[in-house]
Steps between C-alpha positions, in 0.01 A plus 500: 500500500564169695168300363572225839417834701159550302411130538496553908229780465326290231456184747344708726127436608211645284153606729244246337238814356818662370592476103763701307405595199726645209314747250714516189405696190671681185670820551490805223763345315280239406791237536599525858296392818454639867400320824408580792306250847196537723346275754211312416278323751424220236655363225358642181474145233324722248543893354153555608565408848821735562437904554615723289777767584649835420837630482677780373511549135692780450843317657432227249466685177142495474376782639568840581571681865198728506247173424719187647202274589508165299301204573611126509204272353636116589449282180741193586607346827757266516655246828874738584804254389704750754274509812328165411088384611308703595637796380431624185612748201231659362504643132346840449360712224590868525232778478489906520313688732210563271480098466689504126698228455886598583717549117664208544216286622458297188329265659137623531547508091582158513296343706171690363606305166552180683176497601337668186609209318469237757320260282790499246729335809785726419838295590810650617860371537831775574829416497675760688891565417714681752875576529692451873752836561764522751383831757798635311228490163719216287362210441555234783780282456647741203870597547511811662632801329266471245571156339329257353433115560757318306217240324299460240126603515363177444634293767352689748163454364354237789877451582643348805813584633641789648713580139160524373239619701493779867245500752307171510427565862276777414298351298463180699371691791337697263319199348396374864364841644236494192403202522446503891344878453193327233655644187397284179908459463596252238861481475848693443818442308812688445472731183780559224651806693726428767362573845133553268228239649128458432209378672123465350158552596203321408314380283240631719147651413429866502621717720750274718787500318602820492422526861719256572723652274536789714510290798781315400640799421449655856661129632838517278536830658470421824692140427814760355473692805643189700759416231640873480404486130363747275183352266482725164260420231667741251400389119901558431663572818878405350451665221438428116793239474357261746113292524222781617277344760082493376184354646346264217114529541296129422140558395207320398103485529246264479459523161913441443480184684194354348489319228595730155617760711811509271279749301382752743875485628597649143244770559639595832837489286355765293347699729849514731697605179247780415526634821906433594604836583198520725626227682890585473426856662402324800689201516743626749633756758753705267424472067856565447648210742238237329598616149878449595374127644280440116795522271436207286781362688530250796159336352285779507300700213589848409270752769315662142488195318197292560490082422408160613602165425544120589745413782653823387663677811642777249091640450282707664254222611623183490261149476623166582554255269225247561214792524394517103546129469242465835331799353488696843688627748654803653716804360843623719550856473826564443546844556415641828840627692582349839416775694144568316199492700303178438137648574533744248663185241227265590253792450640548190472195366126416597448894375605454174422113437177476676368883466480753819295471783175691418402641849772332684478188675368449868683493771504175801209494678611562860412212717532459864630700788874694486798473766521796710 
């Protein structure tokens, strides 16, 4: 596909009351994404102000023939990187016909916490780790045949240099589509897996960050598209010989970052450990692939074994050095596989620290009129 082609149908004119808007949500995998357009007269700048939509769940594993109707409820918009102002991609929650959030809509959960708990300012930063494959399925820039880079692991940790590193193209244009799209993107480096990157999300309050999780998710997609390049986040997707690939959760509260918040950051501590297999049941797609990624090995903690520690990147939850000598701080969350879901982490973690959400939390007030 000759992208010089595309760009001559992509200079063409747009009709000023005419926006395109792309409607991208989570599939019943609850790891992959679907997309599809419509015209808007207007451009939507808020979730309240774009309509909602239907499509058909039963071709996207999330319903079944007989009762296909699912419903799109916009909770994000963001400015396209691809199609550029005024168009817009809009983020969408997935629900059933009988108005049930979808299975793998995790974020309803979420965000009724976020807002439960609004007062305790819950934090969130993600670092997301992903692995670049050849469309063959080998990692990109591996000998072909099934052979492996010939260098050591840790130069290719933030390494530059093709001996060291594959596919810094990516996640430039990556980097630049998030940033232009409104994503709360903070930065990326090459990880200790060659072809294996990593971007973060956040800090951001509540609710945003794993939106723009997802988002950026959505974007490296589409960004991969262009490159002919496959985007995995498999915990372990060379297998047990080689770094697995994880999303490190960073948490705190109000209370964490006040002053003596060292203390009710040990509670949270004990609370997390008395509740690990809780969290380790749901903190990613497949049990089996994450327990292969938490060997002990390749600084992470056993997948049964809970513990925390100091600048420890071999624990369960890690804290950084300066944080009991400030006393406050944040936790990371060392756990979660690459491909997990992070509405259901970041629920989690409020859940468990903070206590549930005792009649939910309320939902945005709608404000304003919607594009048609």
């Amino acid at each position: 596909m000759n992208k010089k082609v595309m760009d001559r149908y992509m200079r063409l004119p747009m009709p000023c009351n005419k926006v395109l808007a792309t409607y991208c949500w989570i599939d019943g995998s609850g790891i992959n994404m679907r997309c599809k357009d419509r015209i808007l007269n207007c451009t939507p700048y808020s979730a309240d102000a774009a309509p909602g939509w239907a499509f058909d769940g039963s071709s996207t594993g999330q319903a079944t023939t007989a009762n296909s109707d699912t419903s799109l409820k916009p909770c994000a918009v963001y400015k396209d990187p691809f199609r550029l102002e005024p168009h817009v991609i809009v983020l969408a929650e997935v629900y059933m016909g009988d108005g049930s959030p979808a299975k793998t809509n995790h974020r309803k959960f979420c965000n009724d916490l976020c807002e439960f708990h609004k007062a305790e300012e819950p934090w969130f930063g993600l670092e997301q780790e992903y692995t670049m494959l050849d469309v063959d399925g080998w990692g990109l820039g591996w000998p072909k045949g099934g052979g492996f880079p010939a260098v050591n692991y840790e130069f290719s940790y933030c390494g530059v240099g093709a001996k060291y590193i594959a596919g810094r193209d990516v996640a430039e244009a990556h980097t630049k589509a998030c940033l232009y799209a409104g994503c709360d993107f903070e930065g990326t480096n090459a990880e200790v897996m060659f072809a294996c990157w990593e971007w973060q999300i956040g800090t951001t309050i509540g609710i945003k960050a794993a939106d723009d999780m997802w988002m950026s998710r959505y974007i490296m997609s589409r960004v991969a598209e262009d490159y002919g390049v496959v985007i995995t986040y498999h915990p372990k997707p060379m297998g047990p010989k080689h770094p697995g690939v994880g999303m490190h959760h960073n948490f705190s509260t109000k209370r964490m970052r006040s002053d003596g918040g060292y203390a009710f950051i040990e509670e949270c501590i004990k609370r997390l450990e008395k509740n690990h297999m809780k969290h380790m049941k749901n903190y990613q797609h497949d049990e089996q692939s994450n327990r292969m990624r938490l060997s002990g090995k390749f600084e992470t903690a056993p997948f049964d074994k809970f513990s925390w520690g100091i600048a420890n990147r071999k624990a369960s939850i890690r804290l950084g050095r300066d944080i009991k000598a400030k006393g406050k701080g944040f936790m990371e969350d060392r756990r979660p596989a690459g491909d997990c879901d992070p509405y259901l982490v970041c629920g989690l973690l409020m859940d468990t620290c903070l206590g549930s959400a005792g009649g939910g939390g309320g939902g945005a007030k709608s404000g304003g009129g919607k594009c048609k």
